[in-house]
NULUMZA-445860 format. One line per 10 residues: number of its first residue (from 1); their letters; for each residue x negated, y negated, z negated of N, C-alpha, C. Coordinates in nm, 4 decimals. Example, Ala and Ser with C-alpha at 12.3 -4.5 7.8 and 13.67 -1.06 7.14 Angstrom:
1 = AS = -1.3190/0.5690/-0.7800/-1.2300/0.4500/-0.7800/-1.3200/0.3300/-0.7800; -1.2850/0.2250/-0.7080/-1.3670/0.1060/-0.7140/-1.2900/-0.0030/-0.7870
***
This chain:
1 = XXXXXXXXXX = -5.6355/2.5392/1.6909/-5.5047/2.5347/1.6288/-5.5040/2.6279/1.5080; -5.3911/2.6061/1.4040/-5.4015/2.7144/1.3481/-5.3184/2.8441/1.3105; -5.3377/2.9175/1.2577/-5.2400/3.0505/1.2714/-5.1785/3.0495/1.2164; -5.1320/3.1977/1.2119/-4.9727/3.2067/1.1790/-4.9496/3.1720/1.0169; -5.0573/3.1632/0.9126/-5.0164/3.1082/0.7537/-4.9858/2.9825/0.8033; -5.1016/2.9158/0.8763/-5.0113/2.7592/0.9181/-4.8723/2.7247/0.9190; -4.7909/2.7787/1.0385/-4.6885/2.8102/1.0821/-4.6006/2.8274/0.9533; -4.6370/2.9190/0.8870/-4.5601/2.9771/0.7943/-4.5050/2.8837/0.6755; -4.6107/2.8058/0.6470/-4.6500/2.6609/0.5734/-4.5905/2.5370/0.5920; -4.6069/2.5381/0.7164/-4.5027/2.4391/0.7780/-4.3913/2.4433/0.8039
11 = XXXXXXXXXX = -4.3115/2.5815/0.7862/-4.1715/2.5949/0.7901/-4.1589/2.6273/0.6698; -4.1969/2.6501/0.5685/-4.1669/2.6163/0.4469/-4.1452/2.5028/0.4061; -4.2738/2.3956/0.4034/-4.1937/2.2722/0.4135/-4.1171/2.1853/0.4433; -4.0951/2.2420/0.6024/-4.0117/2.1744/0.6764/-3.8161/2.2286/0.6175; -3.8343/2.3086/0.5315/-3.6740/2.3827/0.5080/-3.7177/2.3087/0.3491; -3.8296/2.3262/0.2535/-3.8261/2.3124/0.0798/-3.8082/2.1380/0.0677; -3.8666/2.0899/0.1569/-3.8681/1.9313/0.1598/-3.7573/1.8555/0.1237; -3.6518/1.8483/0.2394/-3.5100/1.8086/0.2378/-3.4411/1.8591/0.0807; -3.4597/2.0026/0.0708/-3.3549/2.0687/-0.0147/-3.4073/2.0173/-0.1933; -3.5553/1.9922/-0.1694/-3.6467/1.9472/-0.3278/-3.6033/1.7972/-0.3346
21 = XXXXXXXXXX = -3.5850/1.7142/-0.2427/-3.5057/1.5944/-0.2217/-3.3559/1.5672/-0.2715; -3.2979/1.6750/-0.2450/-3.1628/1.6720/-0.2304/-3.1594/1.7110/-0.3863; -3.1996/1.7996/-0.4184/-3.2051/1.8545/-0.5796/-3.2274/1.7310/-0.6855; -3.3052/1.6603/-0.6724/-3.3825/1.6051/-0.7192/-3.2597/1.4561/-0.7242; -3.2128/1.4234/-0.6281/-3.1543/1.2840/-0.6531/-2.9904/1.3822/-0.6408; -2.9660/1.4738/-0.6630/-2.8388/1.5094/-0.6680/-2.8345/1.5844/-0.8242; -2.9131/1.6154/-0.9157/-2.9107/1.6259/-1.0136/-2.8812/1.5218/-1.1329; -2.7995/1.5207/-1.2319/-2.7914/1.4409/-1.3167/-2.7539/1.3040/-1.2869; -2.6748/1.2505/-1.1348/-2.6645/1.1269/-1.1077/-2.5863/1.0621/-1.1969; -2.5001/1.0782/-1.3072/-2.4676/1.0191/-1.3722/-2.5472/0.9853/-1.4627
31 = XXXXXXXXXX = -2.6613/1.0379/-1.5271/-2.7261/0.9236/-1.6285/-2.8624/0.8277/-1.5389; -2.8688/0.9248/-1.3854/-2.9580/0.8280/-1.3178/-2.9462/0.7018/-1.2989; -2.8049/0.7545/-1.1793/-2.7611/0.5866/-1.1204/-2.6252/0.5340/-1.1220; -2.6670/0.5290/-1.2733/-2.4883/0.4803/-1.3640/-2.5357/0.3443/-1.3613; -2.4232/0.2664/-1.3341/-2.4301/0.0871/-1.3754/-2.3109/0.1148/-1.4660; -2.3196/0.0341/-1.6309/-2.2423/0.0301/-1.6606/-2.1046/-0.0918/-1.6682; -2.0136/-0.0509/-1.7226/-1.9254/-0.1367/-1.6526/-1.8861/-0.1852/-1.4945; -1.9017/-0.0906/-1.4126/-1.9064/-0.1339/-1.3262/-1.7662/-0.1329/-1.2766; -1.7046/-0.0156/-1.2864/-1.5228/-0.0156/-1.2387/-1.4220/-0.0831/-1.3609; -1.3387/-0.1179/-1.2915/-1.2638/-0.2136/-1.4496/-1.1902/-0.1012/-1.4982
41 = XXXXXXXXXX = -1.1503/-0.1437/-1.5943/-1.1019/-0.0931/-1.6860/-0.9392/-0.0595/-1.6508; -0.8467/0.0385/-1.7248/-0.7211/0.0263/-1.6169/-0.6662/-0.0435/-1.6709; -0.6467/-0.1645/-1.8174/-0.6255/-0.2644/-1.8091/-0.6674/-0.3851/-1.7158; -0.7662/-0.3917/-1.7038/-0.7514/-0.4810/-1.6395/-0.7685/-0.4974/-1.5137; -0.6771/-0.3669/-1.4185/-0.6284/-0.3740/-1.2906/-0.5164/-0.3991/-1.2735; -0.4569/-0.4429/-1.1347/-0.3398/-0.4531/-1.1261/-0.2320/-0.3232/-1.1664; -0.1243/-0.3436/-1.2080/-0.0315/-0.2944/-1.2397/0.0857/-0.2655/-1.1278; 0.1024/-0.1863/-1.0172/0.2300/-0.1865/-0.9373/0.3466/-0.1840/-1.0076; 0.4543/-0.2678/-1.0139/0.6128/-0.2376/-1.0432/0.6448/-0.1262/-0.9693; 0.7404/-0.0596/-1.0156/0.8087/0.0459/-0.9831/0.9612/0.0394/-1.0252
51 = XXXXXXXXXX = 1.0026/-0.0033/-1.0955/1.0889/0.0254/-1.1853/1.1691/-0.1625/-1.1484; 1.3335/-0.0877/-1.0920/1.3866/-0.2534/-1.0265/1.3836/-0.3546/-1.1205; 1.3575/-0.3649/-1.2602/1.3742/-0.4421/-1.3447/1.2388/-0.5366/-1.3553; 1.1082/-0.4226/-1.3337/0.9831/-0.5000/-1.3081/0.9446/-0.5286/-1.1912; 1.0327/-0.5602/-1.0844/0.9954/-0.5693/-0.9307/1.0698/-0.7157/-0.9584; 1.2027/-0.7117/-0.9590/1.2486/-0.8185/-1.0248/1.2086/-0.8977/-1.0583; 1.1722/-0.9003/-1.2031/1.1199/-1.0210/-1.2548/0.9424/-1.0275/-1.2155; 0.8823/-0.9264/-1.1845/0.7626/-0.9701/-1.0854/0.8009/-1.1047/-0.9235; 0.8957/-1.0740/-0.8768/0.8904/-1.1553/-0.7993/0.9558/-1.2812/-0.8379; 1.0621/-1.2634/-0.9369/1.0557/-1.4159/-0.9886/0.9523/-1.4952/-1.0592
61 = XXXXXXXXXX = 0.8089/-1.4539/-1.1267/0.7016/-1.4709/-1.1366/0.6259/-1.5414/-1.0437; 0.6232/-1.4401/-0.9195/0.5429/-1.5093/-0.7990/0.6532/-1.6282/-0.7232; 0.7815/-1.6376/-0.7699/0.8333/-1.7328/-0.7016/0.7999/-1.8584/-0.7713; 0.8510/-1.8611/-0.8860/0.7756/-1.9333/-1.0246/0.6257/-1.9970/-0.9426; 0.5333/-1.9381/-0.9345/0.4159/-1.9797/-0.9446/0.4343/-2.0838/-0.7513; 0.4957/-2.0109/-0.6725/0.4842/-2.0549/-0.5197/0.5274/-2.1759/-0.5327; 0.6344/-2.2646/-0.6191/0.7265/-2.3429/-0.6250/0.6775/-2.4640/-0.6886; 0.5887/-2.3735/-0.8287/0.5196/-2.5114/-0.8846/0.3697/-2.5187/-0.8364; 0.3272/-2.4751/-0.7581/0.2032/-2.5057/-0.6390/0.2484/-2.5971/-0.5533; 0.3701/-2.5551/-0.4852/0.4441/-2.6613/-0.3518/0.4436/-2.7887/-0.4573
71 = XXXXXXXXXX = 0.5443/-2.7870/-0.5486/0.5477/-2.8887/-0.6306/0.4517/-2.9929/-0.6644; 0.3312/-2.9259/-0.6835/0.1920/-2.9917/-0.7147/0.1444/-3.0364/-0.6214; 0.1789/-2.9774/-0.4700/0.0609/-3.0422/-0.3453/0.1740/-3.1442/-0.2925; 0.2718/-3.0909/-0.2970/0.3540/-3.2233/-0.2421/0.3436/-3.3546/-0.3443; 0.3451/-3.3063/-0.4759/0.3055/-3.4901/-0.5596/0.1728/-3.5018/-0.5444; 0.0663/-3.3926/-0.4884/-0.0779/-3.5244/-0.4910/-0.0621/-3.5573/-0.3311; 0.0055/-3.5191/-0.2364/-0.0016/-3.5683/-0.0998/0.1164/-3.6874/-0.1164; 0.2148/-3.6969/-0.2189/0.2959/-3.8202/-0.2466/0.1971/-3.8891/-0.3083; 0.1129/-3.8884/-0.3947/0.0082/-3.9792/-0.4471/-0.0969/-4.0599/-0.3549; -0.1225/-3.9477/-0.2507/-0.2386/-4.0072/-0.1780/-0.1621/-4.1193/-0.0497
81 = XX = -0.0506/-4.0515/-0.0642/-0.0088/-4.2077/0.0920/0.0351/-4.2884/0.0289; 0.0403/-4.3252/-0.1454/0.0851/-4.4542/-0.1682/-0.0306/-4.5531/-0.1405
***
């Protein structure tokens, strides 16, 4: 077996290993492992209403859109049983 520099050697590595790892991919991760474009932009995320005037006419929007969808599936399901 071997002695105690062994020992000594091996718990060095066993503690410098992890931490030369950790250094190493925890340094500089932004120009490492950047994708660009990857989060949108805050245009072009949704927008929450807040404000009763844009809650409002947000949901007359989505009513708008629910109404002329129904509208549309009910005339191609009136189309298809003629």
């Amino acid at each position: 077996m071997g002695g105690p520099n062994l020992e000594v050697f091996k718990f060095g590595m066993y503690i410098m290993f992890p931490i030369a790892i950790m250094y190493y991919y925890g340094t500089n991760l932004d120009k490492r492992f950047s994708v660009p474009d990857f989060w949108p932009k805050p245009e072009q995320t949704n927008r929450i209403p807040f404000e009763k005037d844009e809650i409002k006419s947000e949901l007359e929007r989505l009513r708008a859109r629910r109404l002329y969808l129904r509208d549309k599936r009910l005339a191609e399901e009136k189309k298809g049983n003629e």
